[in-house]
C-alpha positions as CSV (number, residue, x, y, z in Angstrom):
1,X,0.0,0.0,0.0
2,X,1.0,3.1,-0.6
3,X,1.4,6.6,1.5
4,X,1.6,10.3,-0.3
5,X,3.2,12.9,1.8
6,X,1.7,16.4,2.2
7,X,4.8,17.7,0.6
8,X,4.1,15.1,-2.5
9,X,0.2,15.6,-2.9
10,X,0.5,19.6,-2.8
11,X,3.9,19.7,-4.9
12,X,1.3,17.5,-7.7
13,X,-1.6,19.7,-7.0
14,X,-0.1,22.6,-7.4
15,X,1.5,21.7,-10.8
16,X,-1.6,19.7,-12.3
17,X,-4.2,21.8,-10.8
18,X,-2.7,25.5,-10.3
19,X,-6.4,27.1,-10.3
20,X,-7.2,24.8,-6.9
21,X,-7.9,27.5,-4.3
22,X,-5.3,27.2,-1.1
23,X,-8.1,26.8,1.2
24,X,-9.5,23.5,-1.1
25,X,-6.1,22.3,-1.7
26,X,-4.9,21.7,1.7
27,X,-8.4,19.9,2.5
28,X,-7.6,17.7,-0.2
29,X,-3.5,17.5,0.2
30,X,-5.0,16.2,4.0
31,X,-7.3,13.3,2.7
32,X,-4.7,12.3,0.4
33,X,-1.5,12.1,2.9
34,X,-3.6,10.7,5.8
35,X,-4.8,7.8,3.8
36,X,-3.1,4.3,2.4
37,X,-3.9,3.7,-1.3
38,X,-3.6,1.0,-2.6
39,X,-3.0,0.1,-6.1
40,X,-3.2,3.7,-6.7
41,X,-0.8,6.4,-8.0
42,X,-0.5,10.0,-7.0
43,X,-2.6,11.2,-9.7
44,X,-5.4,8.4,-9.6
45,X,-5.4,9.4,-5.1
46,X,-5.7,13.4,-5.6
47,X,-8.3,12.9,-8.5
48,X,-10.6,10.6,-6.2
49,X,-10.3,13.0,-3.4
50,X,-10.6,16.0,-5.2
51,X,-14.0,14.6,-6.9
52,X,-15.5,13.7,-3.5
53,X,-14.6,16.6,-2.1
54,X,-16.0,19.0,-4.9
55,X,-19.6,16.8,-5.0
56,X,-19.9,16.7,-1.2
57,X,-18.6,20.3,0.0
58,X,-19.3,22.2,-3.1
59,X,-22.6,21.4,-4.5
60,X,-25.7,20.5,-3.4
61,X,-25.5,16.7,-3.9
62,X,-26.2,15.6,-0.4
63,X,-29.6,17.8,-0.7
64,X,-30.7,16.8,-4.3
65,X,-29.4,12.5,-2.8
66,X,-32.0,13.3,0.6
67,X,-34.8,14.8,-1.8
68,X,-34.4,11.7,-4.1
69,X,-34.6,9.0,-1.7
């Protein structure tokens, strides 16, 4: 299994996502680091976080999934 450092995640985020807002990233560069992935690489780790985190904090999804059940 693998484990990401802080340093690693934001180093990636920052080059591959530059637009990320600090505030998001370092939500995101904490779910990453604090986790053991495996069968995942850096890339495939910051872009299930960053989805989850963008559907769950920045939309309405958990309204629109409790209004649907």
């Amino acid at each position: 299994m693998a484990r990401y450092t802080a340093k690693d995640v934001e180093d990636f985020m920052k080059e591959k996502m530059p637009g990320c807002p600090r505030k998001h990233r370092e939500k995101i560069v904490r779910r990453v680091s604090t986790r053991k992935w495996q069968g995942c690489t850096l890339g495939n780790a910051v872009g299930i976080c960053s989805h989850n985190y963008i559907r769950h904090r920045l939309t309405d999804y958990e309204t629109w999934l409790n209004r649907h059940k």
